[in-house]
N, C-alpha and C positions, 0 to 999 in steps of 0.2 A: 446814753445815760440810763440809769436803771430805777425805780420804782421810788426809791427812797430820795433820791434826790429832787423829784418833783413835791408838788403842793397839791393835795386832797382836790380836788371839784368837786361837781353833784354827780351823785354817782345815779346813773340809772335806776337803782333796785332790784327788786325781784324779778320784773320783766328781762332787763338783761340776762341774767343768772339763767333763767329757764329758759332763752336763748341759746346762751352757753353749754346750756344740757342738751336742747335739742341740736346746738352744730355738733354733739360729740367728743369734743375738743378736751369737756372741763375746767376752763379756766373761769379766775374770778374776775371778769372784766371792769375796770372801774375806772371813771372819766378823769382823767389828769392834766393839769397845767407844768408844763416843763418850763425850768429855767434855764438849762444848757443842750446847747447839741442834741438831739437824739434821735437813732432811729428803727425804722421800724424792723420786728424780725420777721414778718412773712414777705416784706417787699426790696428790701435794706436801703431804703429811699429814706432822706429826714423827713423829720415831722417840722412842716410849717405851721406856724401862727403866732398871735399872743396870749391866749388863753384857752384853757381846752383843745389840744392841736390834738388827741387821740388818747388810747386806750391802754390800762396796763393791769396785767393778772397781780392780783394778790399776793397771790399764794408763790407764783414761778417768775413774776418780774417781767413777763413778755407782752412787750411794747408792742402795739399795732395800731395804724392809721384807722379811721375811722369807714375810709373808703374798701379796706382789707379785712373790717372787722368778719365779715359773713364768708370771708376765703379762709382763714386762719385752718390749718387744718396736723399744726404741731399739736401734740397731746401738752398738754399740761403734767405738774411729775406728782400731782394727787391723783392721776389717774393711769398715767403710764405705767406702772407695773402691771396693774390689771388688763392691760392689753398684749403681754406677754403669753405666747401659748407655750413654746418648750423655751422653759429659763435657762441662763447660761452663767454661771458666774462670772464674775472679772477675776484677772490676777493684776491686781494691783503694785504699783511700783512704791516703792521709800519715797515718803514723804517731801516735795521739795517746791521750787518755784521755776511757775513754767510762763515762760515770756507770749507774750502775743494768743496766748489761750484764753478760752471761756471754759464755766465749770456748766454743764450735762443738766446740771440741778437745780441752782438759783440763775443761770446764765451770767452769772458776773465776771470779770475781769478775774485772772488769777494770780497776778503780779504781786499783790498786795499782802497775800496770804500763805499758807502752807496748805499745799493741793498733790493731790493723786491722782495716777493716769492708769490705763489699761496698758497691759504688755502686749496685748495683742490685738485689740482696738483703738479706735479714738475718743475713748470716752474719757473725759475730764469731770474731776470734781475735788469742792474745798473737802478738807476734814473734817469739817465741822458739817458736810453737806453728806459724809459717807453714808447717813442712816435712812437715808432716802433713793438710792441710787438703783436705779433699775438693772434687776441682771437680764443683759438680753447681749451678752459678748456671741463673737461668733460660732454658730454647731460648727466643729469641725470634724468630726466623726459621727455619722449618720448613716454609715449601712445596716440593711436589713435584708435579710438571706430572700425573702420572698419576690423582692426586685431585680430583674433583667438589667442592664446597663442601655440597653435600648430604650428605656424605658423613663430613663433617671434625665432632669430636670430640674436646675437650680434658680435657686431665686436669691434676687439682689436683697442684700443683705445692708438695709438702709439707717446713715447716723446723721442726725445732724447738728451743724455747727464745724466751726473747726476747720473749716476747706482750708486746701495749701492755695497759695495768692496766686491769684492772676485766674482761678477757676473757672470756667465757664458753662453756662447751662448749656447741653448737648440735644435739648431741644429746644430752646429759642435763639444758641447762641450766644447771649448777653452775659454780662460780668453777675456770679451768684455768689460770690464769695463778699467778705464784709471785713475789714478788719475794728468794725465800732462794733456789732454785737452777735450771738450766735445764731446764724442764721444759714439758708442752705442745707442741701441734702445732699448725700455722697456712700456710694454702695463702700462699704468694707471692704468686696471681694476684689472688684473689677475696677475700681479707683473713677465711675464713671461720677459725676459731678452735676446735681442741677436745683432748679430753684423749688421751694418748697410747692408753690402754686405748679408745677410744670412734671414733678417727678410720677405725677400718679399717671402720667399719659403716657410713661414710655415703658414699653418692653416688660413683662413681671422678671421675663429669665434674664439670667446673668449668666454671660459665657466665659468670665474669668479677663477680660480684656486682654491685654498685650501677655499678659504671661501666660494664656491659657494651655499653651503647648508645654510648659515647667510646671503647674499647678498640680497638686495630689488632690483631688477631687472628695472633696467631705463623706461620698457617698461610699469612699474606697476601702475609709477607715473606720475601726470599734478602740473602744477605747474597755479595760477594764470596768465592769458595774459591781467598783468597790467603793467602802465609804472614806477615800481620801481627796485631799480637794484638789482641779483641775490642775493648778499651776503646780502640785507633787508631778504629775503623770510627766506635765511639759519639763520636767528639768529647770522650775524655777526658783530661786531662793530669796523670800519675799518677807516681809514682815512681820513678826506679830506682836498686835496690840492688845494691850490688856484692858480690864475696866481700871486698873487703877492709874495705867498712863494716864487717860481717858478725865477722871472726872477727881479730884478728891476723895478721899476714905468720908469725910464728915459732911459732906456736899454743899459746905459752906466756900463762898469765895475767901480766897489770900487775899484778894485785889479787885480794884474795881475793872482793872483790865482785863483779867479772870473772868471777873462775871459775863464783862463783854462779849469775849470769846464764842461764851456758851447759847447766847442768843441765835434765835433762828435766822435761816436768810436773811426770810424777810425786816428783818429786826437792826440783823447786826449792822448794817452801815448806817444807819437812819441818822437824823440829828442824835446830841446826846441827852434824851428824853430824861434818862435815870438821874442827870446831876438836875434838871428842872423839879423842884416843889409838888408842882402840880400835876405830874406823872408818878404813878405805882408799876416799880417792875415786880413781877408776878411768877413766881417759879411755877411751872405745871408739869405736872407728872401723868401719866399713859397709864397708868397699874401700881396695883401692890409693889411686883419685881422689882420696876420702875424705882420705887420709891425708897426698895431696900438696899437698892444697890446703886439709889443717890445718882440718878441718871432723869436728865427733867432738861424741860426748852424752858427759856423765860419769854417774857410778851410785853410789853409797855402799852398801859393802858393811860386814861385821864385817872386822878383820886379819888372822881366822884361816880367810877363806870357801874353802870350797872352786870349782874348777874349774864346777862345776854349777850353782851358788851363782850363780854370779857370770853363766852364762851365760842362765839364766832371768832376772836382773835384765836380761843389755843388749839380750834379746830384747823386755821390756814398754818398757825406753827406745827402741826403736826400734818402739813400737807395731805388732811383730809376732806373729804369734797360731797359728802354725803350730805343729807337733810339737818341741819342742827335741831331739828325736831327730836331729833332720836338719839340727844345726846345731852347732858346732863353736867354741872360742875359741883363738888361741894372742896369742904376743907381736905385736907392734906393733912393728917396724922398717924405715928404708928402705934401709938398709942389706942385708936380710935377702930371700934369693929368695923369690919366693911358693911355688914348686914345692917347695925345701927347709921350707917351715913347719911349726913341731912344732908338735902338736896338745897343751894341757894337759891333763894327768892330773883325771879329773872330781872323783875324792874327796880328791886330798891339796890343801892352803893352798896356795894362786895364788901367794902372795910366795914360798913357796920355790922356786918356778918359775920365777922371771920373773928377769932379769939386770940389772933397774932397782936403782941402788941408794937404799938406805936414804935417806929426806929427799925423792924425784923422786918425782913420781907417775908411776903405772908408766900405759900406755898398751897396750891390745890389739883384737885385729881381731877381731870375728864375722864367720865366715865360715859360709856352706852347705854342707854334706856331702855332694857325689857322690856318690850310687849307682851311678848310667848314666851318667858324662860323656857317653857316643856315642849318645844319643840319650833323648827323652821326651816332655812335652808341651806345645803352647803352645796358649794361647784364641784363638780368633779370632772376632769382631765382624763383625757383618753389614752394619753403617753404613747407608750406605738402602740396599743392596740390598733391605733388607726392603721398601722401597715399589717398587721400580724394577722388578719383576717378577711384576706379578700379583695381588699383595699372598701369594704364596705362603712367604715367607720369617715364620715368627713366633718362631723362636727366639729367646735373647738370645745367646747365645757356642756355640761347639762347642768342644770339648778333640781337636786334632789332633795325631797321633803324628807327630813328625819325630826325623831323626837329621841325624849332623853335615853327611851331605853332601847335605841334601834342601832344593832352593833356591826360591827364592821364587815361580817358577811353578808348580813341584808343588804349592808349597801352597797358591797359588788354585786349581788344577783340584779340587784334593782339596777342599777347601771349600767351593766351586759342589757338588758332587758332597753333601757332609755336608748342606748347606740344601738340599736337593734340588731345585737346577737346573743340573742335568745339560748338560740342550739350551744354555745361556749359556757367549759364545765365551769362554774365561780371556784372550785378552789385550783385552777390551775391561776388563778390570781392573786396577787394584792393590795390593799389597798399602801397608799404612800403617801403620808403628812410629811410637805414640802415647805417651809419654811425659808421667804426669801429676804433674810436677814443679813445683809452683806454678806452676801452668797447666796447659794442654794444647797439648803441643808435639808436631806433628808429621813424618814423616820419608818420604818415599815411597824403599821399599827397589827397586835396582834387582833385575832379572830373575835372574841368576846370585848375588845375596847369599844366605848360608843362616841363616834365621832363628834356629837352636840353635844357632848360632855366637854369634849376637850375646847371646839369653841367656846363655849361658854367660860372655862377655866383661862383661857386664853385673852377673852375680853376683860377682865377681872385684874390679870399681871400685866400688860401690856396691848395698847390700841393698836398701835402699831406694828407691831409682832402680828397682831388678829389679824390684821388687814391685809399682811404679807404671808396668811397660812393659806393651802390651797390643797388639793390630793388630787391624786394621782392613780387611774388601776395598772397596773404593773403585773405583765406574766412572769411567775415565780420564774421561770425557766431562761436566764437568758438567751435572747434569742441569735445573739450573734454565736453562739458557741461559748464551751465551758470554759475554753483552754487560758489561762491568764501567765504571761511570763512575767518573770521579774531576774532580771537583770541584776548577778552580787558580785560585785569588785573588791579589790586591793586586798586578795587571799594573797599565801604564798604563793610563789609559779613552782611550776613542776612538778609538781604533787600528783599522786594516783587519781583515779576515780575515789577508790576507797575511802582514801584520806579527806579529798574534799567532802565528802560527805558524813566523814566521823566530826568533821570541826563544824558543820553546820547543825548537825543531830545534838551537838552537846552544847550549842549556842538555844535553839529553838525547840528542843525536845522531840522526843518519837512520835508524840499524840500529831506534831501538826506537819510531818514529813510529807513532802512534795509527790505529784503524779508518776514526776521523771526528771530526767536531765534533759533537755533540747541538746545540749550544748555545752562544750569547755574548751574554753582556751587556756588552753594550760602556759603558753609560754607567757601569759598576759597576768594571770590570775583569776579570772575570772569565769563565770559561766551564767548560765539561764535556767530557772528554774519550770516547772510548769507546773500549774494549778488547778485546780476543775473545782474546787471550793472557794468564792470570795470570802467568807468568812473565815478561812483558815488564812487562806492569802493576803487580808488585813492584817491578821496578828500577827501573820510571822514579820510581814513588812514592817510592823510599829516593832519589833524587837531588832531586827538585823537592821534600823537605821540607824540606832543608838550603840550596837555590838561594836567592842572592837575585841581585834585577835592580833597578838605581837605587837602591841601597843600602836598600833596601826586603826583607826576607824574604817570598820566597813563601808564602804559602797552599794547603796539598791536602789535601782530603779525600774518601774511599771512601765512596758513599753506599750506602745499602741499595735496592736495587727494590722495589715496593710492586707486587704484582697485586691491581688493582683488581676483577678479574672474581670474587675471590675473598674480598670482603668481603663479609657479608651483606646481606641485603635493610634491616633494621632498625638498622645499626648507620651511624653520622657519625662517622668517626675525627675525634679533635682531634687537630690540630699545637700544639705546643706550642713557643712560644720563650721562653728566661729571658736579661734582661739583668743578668748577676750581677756587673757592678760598681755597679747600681741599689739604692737601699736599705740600704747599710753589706754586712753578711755574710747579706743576710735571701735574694738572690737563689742564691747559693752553697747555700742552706739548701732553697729550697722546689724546685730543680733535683733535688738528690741525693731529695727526698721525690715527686717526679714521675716520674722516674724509675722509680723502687720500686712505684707505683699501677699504672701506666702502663707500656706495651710502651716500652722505653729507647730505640728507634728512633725514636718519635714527638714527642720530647723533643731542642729543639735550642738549644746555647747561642749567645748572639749572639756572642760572642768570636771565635767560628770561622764564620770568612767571614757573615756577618752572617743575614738571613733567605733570601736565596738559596738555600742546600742544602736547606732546608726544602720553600721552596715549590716546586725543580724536584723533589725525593721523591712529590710529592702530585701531581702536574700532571696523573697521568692519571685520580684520584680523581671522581668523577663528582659530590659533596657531601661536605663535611668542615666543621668550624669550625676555629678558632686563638683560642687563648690566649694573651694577651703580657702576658710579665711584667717591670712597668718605669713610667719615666714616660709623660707623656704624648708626650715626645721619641719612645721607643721606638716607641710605638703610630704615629707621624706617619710612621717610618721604615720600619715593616712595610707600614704600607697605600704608601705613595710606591715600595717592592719589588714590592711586588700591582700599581699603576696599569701597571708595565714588563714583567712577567712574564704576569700575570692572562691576557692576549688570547691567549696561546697554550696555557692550560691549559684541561681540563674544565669546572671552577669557577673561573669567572671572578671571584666577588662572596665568597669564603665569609664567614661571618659573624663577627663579630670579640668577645668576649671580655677581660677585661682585669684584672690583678693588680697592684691601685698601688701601685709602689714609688717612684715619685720622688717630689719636692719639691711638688707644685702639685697633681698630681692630677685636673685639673679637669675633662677628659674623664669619668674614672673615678666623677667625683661625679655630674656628671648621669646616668649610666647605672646607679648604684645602687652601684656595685663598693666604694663608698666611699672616704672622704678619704687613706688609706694603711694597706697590712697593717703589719700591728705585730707577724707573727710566733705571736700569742696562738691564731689563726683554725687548724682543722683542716683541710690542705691537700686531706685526702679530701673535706671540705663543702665546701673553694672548688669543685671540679672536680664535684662533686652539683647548685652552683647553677650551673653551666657549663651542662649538661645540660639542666634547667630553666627557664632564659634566654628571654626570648623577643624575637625580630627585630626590630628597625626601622631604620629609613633615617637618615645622618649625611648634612647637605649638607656637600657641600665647594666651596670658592671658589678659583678663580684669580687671582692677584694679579701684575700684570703694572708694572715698573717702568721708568718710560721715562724717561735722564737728556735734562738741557736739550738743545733742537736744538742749539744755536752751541755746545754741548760738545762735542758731536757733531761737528759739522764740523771744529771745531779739531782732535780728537781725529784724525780720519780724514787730516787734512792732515800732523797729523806724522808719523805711522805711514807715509806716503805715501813722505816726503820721507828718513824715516830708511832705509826698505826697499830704495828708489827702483824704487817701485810704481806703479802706478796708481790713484788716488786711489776707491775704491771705497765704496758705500752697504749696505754690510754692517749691520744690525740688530743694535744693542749692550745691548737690551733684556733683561732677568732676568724671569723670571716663577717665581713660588713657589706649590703649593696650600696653603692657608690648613683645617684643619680648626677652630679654637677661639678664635682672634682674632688682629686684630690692631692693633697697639699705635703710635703715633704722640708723641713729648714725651716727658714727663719718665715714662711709663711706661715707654717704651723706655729712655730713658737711663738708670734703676736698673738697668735689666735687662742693660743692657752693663756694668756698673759690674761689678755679678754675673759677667756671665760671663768678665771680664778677670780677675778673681781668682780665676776658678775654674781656669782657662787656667793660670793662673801658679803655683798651687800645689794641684792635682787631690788631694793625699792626704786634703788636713783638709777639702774637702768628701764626707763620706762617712754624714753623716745629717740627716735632714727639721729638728731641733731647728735644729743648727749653722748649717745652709743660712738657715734664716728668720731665726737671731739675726743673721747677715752682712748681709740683704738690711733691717732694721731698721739697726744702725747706717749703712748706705750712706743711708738715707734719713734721718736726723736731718744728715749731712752737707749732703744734697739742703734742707732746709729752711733752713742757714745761706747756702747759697749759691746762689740762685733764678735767675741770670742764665741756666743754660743755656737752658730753654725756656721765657723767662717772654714773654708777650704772642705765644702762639705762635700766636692768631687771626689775626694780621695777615699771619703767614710761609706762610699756608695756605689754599688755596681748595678748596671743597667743593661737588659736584655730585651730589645724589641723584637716580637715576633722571631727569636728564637738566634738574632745576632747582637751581638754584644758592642753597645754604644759608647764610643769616648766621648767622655763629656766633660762640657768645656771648665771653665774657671767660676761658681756659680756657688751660691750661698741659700736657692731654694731652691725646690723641681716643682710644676703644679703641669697634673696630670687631667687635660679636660675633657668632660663628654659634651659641656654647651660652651660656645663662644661667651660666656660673662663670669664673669670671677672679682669680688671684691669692689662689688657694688658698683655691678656695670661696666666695669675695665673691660676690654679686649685683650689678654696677652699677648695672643695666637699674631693680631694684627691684621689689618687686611688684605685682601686677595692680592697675588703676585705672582709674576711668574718664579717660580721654583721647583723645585723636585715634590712638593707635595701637594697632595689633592685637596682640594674645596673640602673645608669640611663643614658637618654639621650632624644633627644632635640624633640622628637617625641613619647613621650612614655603617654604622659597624664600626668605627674607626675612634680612639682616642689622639688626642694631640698633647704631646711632653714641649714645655716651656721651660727656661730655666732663670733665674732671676737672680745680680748679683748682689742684691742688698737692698736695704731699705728705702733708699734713695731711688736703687732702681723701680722699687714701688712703687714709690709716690710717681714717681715720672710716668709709668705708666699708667698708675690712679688717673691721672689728669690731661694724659693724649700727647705727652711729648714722644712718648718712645713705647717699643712694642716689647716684649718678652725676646728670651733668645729662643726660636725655634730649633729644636732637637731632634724631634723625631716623631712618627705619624704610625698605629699599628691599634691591631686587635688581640695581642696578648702581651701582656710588660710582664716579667721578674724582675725583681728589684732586689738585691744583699743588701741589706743593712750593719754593718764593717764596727757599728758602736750601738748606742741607746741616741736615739734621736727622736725630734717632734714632730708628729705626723700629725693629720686633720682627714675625715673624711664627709665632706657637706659642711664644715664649719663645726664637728663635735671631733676636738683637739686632746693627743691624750703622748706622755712618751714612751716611746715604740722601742721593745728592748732588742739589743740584735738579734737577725737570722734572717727570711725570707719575706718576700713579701710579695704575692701573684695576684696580678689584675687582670681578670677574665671575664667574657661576655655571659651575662646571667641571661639563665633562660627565662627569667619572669620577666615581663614586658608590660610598658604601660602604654594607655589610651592618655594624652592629654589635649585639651581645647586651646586651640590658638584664636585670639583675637582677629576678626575681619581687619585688614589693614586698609580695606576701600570704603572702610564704615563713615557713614557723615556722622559729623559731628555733632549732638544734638543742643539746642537753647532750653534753659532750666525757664526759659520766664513761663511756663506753662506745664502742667503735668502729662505725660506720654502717655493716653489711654486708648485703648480701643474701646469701640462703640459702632453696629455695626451702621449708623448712617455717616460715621465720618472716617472708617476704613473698611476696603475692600474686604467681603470675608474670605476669609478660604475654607478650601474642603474639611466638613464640620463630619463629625461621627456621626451615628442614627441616634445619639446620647443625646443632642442639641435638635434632634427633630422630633421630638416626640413628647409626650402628655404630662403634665404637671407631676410633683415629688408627689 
């Protein structure tokens, strides 16, 4: 039960409070009588009694026993941002309701309301709690060129609240998880789990737990130090809210459920104080800005509150925690000078103060109270100076004395001077006004701005804003290197150098033209650009994401660099791709849950420019695996990216992995992965049997399609005569690599039936059920109406390995490289004795099936009957005698006569077969390592050695 539900007691006073200051904590502890259920969050034990059973913050709603009160050692979230040293933004999800969740902010239930979640944390909160929300998401990019990999030392990256059920603290063993309130700790990285009294006692470093052998190592990556925000870099596509979503233009409610809405935490559930007589709700405002843009907390006070009263309530609605000494109420006009503002009398009734009449809710400003306008103190942050010199920098912030007229250079010298590096030139610096405003928004101050200028301006339009400004020194020079790519898709393919570079010069102009080309894939479209100016490389970014060319919208994305030198010896980063239109909402699901396991940089959705960003991030990676998550389309589409890209990366072959979300599956069954996730499966155990996996060889086949000569010639004669050309012998041959079959008859012609209906109405194919109910009726049609491919023996000549096959009475051919076709069938049948060899998917060998209808299909869909076995070889010619419907992987097209050769390609792939001797694992607990409750194994010099 949370704050508001209980009844007022005697509260301690001051004496607590300055308690409260000295545990550190900041909370406003106040004595409470509960009248339902509740419990505590440092212990998650209830509170017994009948009056006065314990304690609850103000300001954050956290309940604790009285016997907990002096262990309490959660921050409160009036103080929690201030104990942020490098902020990290969230990327925030669309607004929604999240079951079984508590919100980060107020800790209440989230079922009730519309709440946000991190994409790549656990951090929960309501909407109405966004404005308070701490950015501390995970660093995931932290190298700096002056550290050894020997040297490098990660630390658990702690959240709490939110544990998955059945959790247990990993150092006393006992249940820490709670499903009544937010309680417990739990690293980000390493999924390790424990109770908030227990966590400071174990281990600082985090070795990555169970995935540490797949994990890209934070230390490995840089990200761009440009000004667009984190979740651009990641490939995410997130929301934006405006102020007018937000608040009303007139800042008047529609409604009184409007109004409601707008109240604080600690406010909004309360009883309903506002329809009571003898309560005044209270709009209050943070600043001028505040005021102009009609953005304000409200407070329910008694009607008779005094001035003091009222100003301690709109300091906890604004989750500030400072001395109310230093802080001040008057009216709320804009009418009204800010210089002239009367200050309200602290002991007498506010309403007799205020010039609101009777019936209007009166509206006022908290504002801060000068001592020193001309001068005091700001923090300043070391940023990496702490790495970039020595490692002699270990402070977190210094408190530097400025007055109004001391500018931005004094205060890096003076700075350099406090961190004690004196000898470091100040203008190879900057300073950086950091702003953690749902987000972290940065500002680099020029040389003559004076930093107490701008607080002060600050405290003036917004408290809160003040409260969340901080700086930063920042070497001008980034230190990871100039080079910044940016990734630009959906050009045309096939184009010159030249040409690519005339349509981006006439998109972005001369003045902001790139370093170089990394890169082109010309048969894709696309390429990489490279940069050595953030500032050019912002702008051209904000103009080629809005560009389009050929009525087509451009494609750009910022990719992160990987230093490969600074992986460990023992660890294979996985790449990870999710096709999250694949599988209904299941790809959308296990992306956001990969993400979260997983360094977010190593996680790429195919939506944005397809496998390409991926596999040029890894290129210099020396072994990695990939994991694709999709059908077996997807899987045909990453390795067909790998045959084009492979030869010019480190890893040429990595070895490939697979999460079935499409229709068929069939790759994914012979390799173990199984017939389709369902969702049920713990996304931490897909990525445990990743690791696990072990290697073997995919053949893959070239299939080369040659139409009739005298089409040919016809063909080249009018093209000749329409041009008026020269009648030329150009090669009009199609060639396709073939990984899983392919399909000849009435095989193929379902299969186009399917994808002409999928083509035509893409929304309602969106699950494995629907897809297979479709491709069932198409085929009861195919049974009344036989003429397509019937007596297709006759329309088709067949050459194995170089002898010419009679073949039998048959209405499809399906030509295999793996034992599974059509979602799991077997054609081929199983083993027997007969003239031909065992086959399988690695062996050189294809297997010709033949199939005499529909019927015979389904029968063999369903394990009454096997295919008609033909013939077993490493080279087929096929005559095509008419225009017939072929398929190769399930992409169906019809094939006009002439030749058609199936030959062993020389590209070859790695892929991961599932352990077949894997135990099974129980979801009622989460699968972490921890090194007191699994054995380690041999750890790099990376995990023995001295702090980041």
């Amino acid at each position: 039960m949370m704050a508001e539900e209980a009844e007022r007691g005697d509260s301690p006073g001051g004496s607590q409070h300055d308690l409260d200051v000295q545990l550190g904590h900041g909370h406003f502890f106040t004595k409470k009588t509960f009248h339902k259920p509740t419990y505590c969050h440092h212990c998650t034990d209830m509170l017994w009694g009948l009056i006065g059973q314990g304690y609850v913050c103000e300001v954050c709603n956290f309940v604790v026993h009285d016997r907990c009160l002096r262990t309490v050692v959660s921050a409160c979230s009036s103080i929690a941002a201030n104990l942020v040293k490098n902020p990290v933004a969230h990327c925030w999800s669309e607004p929604g309701h999240f079951k079984r969740k508590f919100c980060n902010v107020c800790r209440k239930r989230l079922e009730d309301s519309l709440a946000i979640r991190c994409e790549i944390c656990e951090y929960y909160a309501h909407l109405d709690c966004q404005d308070f929300v701490v950015s501390d998401c995970k660093e995931c990019a932290t190298y700096l060129p002056q550290r050894d990999k020997g040297t490098v030392v990660h630390f658990h990256h702690w959240r709490e609240g939110n544990l998955p059920p059945n959790s247990k603290c990993v150092a006393c063993k006992k249940t820490c998880w709670s499903s009544e309130c937010l309680a417990g700790m739990r690293c980000e990285w390493c999924g390790v789990t424990a109770h908030a009294l227990c966590y400071r006692s174990l281990p600082a470093e985090c070795k990555f737990g169970s995935l540490r052998d797949i994990m890209l190592p934070p230390s490995c990556l840089t990200i761009p130090r440009m000004d667009v925000p984190v979740e651009t870099i990641l490939g995410l596509t997130l929301p934006v809210r405006t102020v007018s979503e937000e608040w009303s233009s007139s800042g008047d409610s529609k409604n009184e459920e409007e109004e409601r809405e707008r109240r604080s935490p600690r406010e909004k559930d309360s009883k309903d104080k506002d329809k009571d007589t003898d309560t005044e709700i209270i709009r209050v405002f943070d600043g001028n800005a505040s005021l102009k843009r009609r953005l304000y907390r409200t407070i329910s006070v008694p009607r008779n509150a005094s001035a003091q009263a009222i100003l301690e309530a709109a300091l906890k609605t604004f989750h500030i925690s400072d001395d109310p000494k230093n802080y001040y109420v008057s009216e709320a006009s804009e009418t009204v000078n800010v210089v002239g503002e009367r200050e309200l009398e602290e002991n007498s009734p506010i309403r007799s103060q205020l010039k609101t009449p009777d019936g209007k809710r009166p509206s006022i400003f908290l504002r801060y109270k000068d001592k020193n306008p001309d001068k005091g103190h700001i923090r300043v942050y070391p940023g990496g100076l702490r790495y970039s010199i020595c490692h002699r920098v270990t402070a977190g912030y210094k408190n530097i004395s400025v007055n109004k007229e001391m500018t931005a250079e004094e205060v890096i010298t003076t700075a350099l001077r406090r961190f004690g590096v004196e000898d470091a030139d100040p203008d190879n610096y900057s300073l950086i006004e950091v702003l953690l405003d749902r987000g972290v928004n940065e500002r680099v101050l020029m040389r003559d701005e004076r930093p107490w200028q701008i607080i002060q301006q600050s405290r003036k339009d917004s408290l809160r804003q003040n409260r969340m400004t901080r700086f930063y020194l920042q070497q001008k020079e980034d230190p990871h290197g100039p080079a910044i790519s940016m990734f630009v898709g959906n050009l045309p393919t096939g184009l010159s150098q030249r040409q690519y570079e005339k349509i981006l010069l006439d998109i972005i102009g001369k003045e902001l033209k790139w370093q170089s080309f990394d890169v082109i894939y010309y048969e894709y479209g696309s390429l990489v650009l490279v940069y050595t100016s953030p500032e050019k490389a912002t702008q051209v970014f904000n103009i080629l994401k809005d560009a389009v060319f050929d009525d087509k919208q451009l494609l750009v994305m910022l990719l992160p660099n990987i230093q490969a030198h600074m992986i460990p010896d023992n660890v294979n980063p996985l790449l990870v791709f999710v096709n999250v239109k694949s599988g209904g909402c299941q790809g959308l699901e296990l992306i956001t849950s990969f993400r979260k396991l997983l360094n977010p940089h190593q996680v790429f959705n195919l939506e944005n420019g397809g496998p390409l960003p991926g596999l040029y991030v890894c290129r210099n990676i020396s072994y990695y695996k990939i994991l694709v998550c999709g059908g077996d389309g997807t899987v045909g589409w990453v390795l067909s990216c790998l045959d084009n890209v492979g030869q010019d990366a480190v890893c040429q072959s990595p070895p490939m992995a697979v999460v079935p979300l499409g229709t068929g599956n069939d790759l994914a069954r012979v390799l173990r992965w199984g017939p389709g996730y369902t969702g049920g499966e713990d996304p931490l155990n897909l990525l445990r049997d990743v690791i696990d996996a072990e290697e073997i060889k995919l053949d893959r086949w070239t299939v080369i399609f040659h139409p009739r000569e005298k089409e040919q010639a016809e063909t080249r004669v009018a093209i000749a005569n329409d041009t008026n050309t020269a009648n030329t012998s150009e090669d009009t041959s199609s060639i396709f690599v073939m990984n899983n079959y392919f399909g000849i008859g009435i095989d193929a012609d379902l299969c186009l039936d399917f994808h002409m209906a999928r083509e035509e109405k893409p929304d309602k194919f969106n699950s494995r059920l629907h897809n297979k109910g479709v491709y069932l009726k198409m085929g009861l049609r195919k049974m009344v109406n036989r003429k397509s491919c019937k007596d297709l023996h006759r329309h088709i000549k067949l050459e194995v390995d170089g002898k010419l096959i009679d073949l039998p009475q048959v209405e499809g051919i399906i030509i295999l490289n793996i034992l599974s076709w059509a979602s799991g069938s077997n054609p081929w049948g199983p083993e027997k004795e007969d003239i031909f060899a065992k086959p399988t998917h690695y062996d050189g060998m294809l297997e010709v099936v033949g199939v005499t209808g529909v019927v015979h299909m389904g029968q063999i869909h369903s394990g009454l009957r096997t295919g008609m076995r033909i013939a077993q070889g490493g080279h087929l010619r096929i005559t095509l005698l008419t225009d017939i419907p072929v398929q190769v992987d399930g992409e169906p097209w019809i094939q006009p006569a002439g030749q058609v050769v199936v030959l062993r390609s020389a590209l070859k792939a790695t892929m991961l077969k599932k352990s077949k001797n894997k135990i099974k694992r129980r979801n009622t607990e989460p699968s972490i390592f921890f090194p007191e409750n699994e054995p380690l194994k041999p750890q790099s010099p990376s995990e023995e050695s001295g702090p980041l």
